[in-house]
N, C-alpha and C positions, 0 to 999 in steps of 0.2 A: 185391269191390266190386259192390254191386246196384245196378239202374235206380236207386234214387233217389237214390243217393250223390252221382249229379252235378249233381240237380235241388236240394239241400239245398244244396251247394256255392255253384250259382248264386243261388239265396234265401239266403242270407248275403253275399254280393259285393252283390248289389244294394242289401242292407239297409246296407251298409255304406258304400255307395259314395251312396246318395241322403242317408244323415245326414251324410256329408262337404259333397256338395256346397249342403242347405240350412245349415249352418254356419261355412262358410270364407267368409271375404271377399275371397279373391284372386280376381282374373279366370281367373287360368291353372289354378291349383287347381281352379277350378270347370269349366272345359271338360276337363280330367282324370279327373274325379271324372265328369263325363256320360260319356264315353268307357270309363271303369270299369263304369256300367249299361247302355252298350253291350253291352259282353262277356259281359256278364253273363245279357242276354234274349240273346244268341247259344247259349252253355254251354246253358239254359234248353232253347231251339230243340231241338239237338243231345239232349240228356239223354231229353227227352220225347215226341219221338217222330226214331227213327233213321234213319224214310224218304229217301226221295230228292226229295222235297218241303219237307221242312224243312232236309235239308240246302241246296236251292236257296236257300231265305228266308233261310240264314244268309250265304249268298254274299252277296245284295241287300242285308242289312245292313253286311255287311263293306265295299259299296262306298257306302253312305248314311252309315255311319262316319269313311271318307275324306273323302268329300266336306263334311262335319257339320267337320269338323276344320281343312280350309284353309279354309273360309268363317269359321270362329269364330277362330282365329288372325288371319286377314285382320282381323275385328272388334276385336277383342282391342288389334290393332299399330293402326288407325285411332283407336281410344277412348283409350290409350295417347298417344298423341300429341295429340292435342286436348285432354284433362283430367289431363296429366305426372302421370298414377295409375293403376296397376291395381287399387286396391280398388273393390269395388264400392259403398262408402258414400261416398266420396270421389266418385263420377257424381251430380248432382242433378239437372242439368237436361240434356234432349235436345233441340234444337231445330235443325231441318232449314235 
């Protein structure tokens, strides 16, 4: 397996993962599918350079992942509740 094998792995995850998530109309799908191109500029990080610098960047991802995750779940169960829908066509209007 060569250095690039895992940087091509990660350029495919991501390609895959951004045409899920401009495609799906679920809400949860789509916080998934963001989480999938998480992973994926993580892989990315790791693949391209093996230092001890990118590995820190992927730590700070890993915890901006978590955090990206209960906040948008949090969203998700609020929007959810106010518009009895998690499609994303079915939200029309947002008003505070």
């Amino acid at each position: 397996m060569t250095a690039h094998t895992p940087a091509i792995i990660s350029f495919v995850l991501f390609a895959v993962a951004a045409a899920g998530f401009l495609t799906c109309g679920n809400l949860v799908r789509m916080l998934m599918f963001l989480e999938l191109m998480l992973n994926a500029a993580n892989i990315a990080l790791v693949a391209l350079g093996p230092a001890v610098k990118s590995q820190a960047y992927v730590v700070m991802l890993f915890a901006i992942a978590a955090a990206e995750a209960g906040v948008g779940l949090a969203l998700i169960i609020s929007l959810a509740s106010a518009f009895k829908t998690l499609e994303a066509g079915g939200i029309k209007e947002l008003k505070g």
